[in-house]
N, C-alpha and C positions, 0 to 999 in steps of 0.2 A: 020858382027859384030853387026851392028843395029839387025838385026833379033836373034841374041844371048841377045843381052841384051832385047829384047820384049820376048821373050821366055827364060827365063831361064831353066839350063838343069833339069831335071826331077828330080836326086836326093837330087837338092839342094831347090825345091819345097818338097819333104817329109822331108828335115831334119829341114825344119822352119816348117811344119806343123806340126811335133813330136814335135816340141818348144814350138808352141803355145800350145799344146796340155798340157803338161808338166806344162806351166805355168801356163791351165786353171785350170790343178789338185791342183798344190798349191795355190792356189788362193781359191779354193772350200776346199783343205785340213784345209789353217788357216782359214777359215771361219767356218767351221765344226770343229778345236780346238774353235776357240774363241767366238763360242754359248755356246759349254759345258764346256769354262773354266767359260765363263759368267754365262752357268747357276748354275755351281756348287759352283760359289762366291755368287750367289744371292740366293740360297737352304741353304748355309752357314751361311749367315748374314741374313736370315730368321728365320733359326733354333737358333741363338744366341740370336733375337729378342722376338722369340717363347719364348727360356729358362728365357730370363731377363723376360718376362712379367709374364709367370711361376710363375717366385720367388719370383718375386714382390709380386703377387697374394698369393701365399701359403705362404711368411712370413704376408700380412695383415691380412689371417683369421687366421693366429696364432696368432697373436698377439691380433684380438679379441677375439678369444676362449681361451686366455692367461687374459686378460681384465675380459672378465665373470669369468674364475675359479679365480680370485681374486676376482671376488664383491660377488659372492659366498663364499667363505671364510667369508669372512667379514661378511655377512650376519649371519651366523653362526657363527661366534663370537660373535655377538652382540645378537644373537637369545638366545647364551647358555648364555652370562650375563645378558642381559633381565629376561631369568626363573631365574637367579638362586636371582637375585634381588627381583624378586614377591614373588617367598617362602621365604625368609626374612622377606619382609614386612607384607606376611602374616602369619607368623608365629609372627612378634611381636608384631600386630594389634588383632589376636583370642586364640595365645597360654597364660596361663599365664606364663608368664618368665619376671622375676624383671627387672623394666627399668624406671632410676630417681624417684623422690620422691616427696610429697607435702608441701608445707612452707606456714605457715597464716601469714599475716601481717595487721593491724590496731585493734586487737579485744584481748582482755584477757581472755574473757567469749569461744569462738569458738575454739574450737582445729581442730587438725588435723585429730582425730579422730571422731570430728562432722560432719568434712566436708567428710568423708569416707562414714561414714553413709548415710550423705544426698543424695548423689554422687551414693549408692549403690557400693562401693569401696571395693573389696575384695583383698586379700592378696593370693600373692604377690601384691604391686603396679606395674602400667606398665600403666604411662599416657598418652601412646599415642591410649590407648583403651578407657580414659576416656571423653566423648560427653560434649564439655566445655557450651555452652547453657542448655542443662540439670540439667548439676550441678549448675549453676547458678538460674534458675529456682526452682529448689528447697529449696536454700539455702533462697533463696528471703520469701518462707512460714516460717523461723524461727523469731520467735518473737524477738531473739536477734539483726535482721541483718535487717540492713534499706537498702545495697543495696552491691552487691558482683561483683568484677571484676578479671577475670582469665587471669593468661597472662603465660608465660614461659621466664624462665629466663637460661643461660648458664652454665654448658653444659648439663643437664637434669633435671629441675626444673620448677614443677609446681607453681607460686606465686598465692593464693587466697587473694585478696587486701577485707579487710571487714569494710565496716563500719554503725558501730552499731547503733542500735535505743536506740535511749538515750529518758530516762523522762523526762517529762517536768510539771507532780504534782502527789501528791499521794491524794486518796482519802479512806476515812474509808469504811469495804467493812462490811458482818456479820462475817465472822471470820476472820477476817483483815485487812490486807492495797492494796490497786490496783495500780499500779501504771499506768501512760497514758503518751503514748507518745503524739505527737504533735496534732494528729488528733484523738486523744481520741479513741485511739486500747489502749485495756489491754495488756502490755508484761510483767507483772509480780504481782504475787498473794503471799504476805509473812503475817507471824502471827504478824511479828514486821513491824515499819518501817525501812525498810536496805538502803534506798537513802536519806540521810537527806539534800543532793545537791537542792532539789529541795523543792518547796513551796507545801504546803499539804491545801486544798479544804474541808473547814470544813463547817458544818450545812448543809450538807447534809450526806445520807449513801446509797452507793451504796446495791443492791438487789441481783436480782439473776444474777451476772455479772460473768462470766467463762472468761478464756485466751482466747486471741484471739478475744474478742466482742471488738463492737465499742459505746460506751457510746454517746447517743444522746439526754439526759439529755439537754432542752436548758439554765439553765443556769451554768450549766458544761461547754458547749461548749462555752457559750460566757465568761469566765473563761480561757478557751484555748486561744481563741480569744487574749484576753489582754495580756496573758504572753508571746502568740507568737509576739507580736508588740513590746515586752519591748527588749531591745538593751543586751546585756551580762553583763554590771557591775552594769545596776539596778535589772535585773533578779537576780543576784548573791544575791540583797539585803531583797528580798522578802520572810516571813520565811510562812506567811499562808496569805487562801484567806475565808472569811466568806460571805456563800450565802446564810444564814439561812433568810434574808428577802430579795429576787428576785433586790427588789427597791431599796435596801441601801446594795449593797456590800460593804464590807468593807475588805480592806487588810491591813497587820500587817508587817510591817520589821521587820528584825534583832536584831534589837537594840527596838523595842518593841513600835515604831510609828504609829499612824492609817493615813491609806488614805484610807478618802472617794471618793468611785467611783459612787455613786448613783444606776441607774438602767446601764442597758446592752448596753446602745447607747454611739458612739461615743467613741467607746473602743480605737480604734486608738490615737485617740486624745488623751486620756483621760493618753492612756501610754505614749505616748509621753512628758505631762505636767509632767507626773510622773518622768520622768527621769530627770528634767530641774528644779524640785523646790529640786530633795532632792540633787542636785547638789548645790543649794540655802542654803540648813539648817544649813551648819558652817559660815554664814553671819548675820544668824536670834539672834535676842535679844530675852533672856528668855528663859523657856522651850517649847518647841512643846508639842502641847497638840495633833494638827492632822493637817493632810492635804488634801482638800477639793480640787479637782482636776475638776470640773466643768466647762468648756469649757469655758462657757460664764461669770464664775465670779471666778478664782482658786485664793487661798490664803493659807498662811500658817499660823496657828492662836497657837500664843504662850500665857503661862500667862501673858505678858505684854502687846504686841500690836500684831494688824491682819496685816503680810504682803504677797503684792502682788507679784507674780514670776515676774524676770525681764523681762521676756516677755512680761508680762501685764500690766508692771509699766506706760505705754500712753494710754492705756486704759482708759477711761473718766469715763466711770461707776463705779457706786460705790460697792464695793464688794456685794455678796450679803452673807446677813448670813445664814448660815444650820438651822437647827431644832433644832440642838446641842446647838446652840449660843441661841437661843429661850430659850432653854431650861435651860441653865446657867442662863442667867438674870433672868427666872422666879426666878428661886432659890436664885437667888442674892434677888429681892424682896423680897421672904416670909420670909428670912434673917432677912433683914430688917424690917419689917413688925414684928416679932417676938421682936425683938430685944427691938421695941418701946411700944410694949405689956409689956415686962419685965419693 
């Protein structure tokens, strides 16, 4: 028995070796399924990963080249309103085709049609072809316009804002009147006087003075001088100015009173006192006979008594008298003097 069990019989050694045998195969068989189940899961989920990264990919350069043909678009839209904006502009910058209108404002004298001219303004209008410095500049060489400002007002309106050179005397010319503005330029040559606004510069006559000259006549100019210094409501009062002797100006109001201005000096001054005594003369006794405006000794000398402007009234000095006053009392004496002969 011992020797049966150390030796088992022979065919129960092949039916456990067919066993193991059997076993090895399925053992090697699932091992040989589950490579190729393993590798055909990992070929699987390679191939899904392949696909998603794929789509991925091929929806982002769509999506860029979806990006570009819209800014491409775009672009071309704006390309074709861009042109079609330029030919607009240039067509209403060089064609003529009527666009708004021109308006003057501050001037009587200056039309609309002066400033076309000046402007070089043809018709149609279309101001946004008109060069606003240009037109300004030229309007500036008209003797009527002392200075022009262009502006645009809503919804297509040129405004030329003018304002005018106004006179400030007239002077006798050979075949009439000149008038000067402030800086003694001629802006205006008539056979009459047509500004009677202003004070007219006698004892003298102007030569060979044309539009547009500047009168440098010194005692023109120191004429200019004084009435530019005179304030508005005694300007208003001054009807002439006599420069027939250099040294003894004399001017004449309104109302038909002399003020002596002496010689050319001290014109400031001299307007200044000017406006301040005849501010004085509904206070004075007696008739004015004149007014002596003389820095250093002004008075206002009526037929009754000489008085001093209330400026002057602490003044210590004592008036001094003209030539005029010389003059009276001579005559007062030979008066007398005659009188006693009779």
């Amino acid at each position: 028995m011992d020797e049966l069990n150390q030796h088992p019989p022979a065919s129960e050694s092949k039916e456990s070796a067919t066993n193991t045998t059997e076993l090895l195969h399925e053992q090697e068989h699932d091992s040989i399924y589950n490579d190729e189940h393993n590798s055909i899961y990992n070929d699987e989920h390679n191939s899904i990963y392949r696909n998603e990264r794929d789509f991925a990919h091929n929806h982002e350069r769509e999506s860029v080249r979806n990006h570009e043909r819209e800014k491409a678009e775009v672009r071309k839209k704006f390309l074709k309103i861009g042109g079609v904006v330029a030919l607009v502009l240039i067509g209403l910058f060089t064609l003529p085709i009527p666009l708004g209108s021109i308006k003057v404002v501050g001037s009587d004298k200056v039309t609309v049609q002066d400033v076309e001219v000046a402007g070089d303004i043809g018709e149609p209008v279309n101001i946004l072809r008109i060069n606003r410095e240009t037109l300004r500049n030229r309007l500036s060489k008209d003797l009527r316009v002392e200075d022009a400002q262009i502006s645009y007002e809503l919804p297509l309106t040129m405004v030329v804002r003018i304002a005018e050179r106004k006179g400030i005397s007239v002077i006798p010319a050979q075949f009439g009147y000149l008038t000067l503005d402030k800086n003694g330029q001629v802006i205006a040559s008539d056979s009459v006087i047509e500004d009677t606004t202003v004070p007219m510069i006698s004892g003298v006559k102007g030569g060979n003075i044309l539009l547009g000259d500047v009168v440098t006549d010194k005692p023109i100019v120191q004429v200019l001088d004084y009435l530019r210094a005179l304030d508005d409501d005694t300007f208003k009062q001054i009807a002439e100015v006599n420069i027939g002797d250099p040294d003894n100006i004399l001017v004449y109001t309104v109302s038909g009173i002399q003020i002596r201005l002496g010689d050319g000096t001290n014109l400031k001054d001299k307007a200044e006192l000017t406006a301040a005594m005849l501010k004085d003369l509904p206070e004075t006794q007696g008739k004015v006979e004149y007014i002596d405006v003389n820095p250093s000794s002004p008075y206002i000398k009526t037929d009754r008594i000489t008085v001093q402007p209330k400026s002057n009234k602490n003044n210590k000095s004592k008036p001094d008298t003209s030539q005029s006053d010389k003059t009276d009392t001579s005559k007062q004496n030979d008066n007398t003097s005659k009188s006693k002969q009779d």
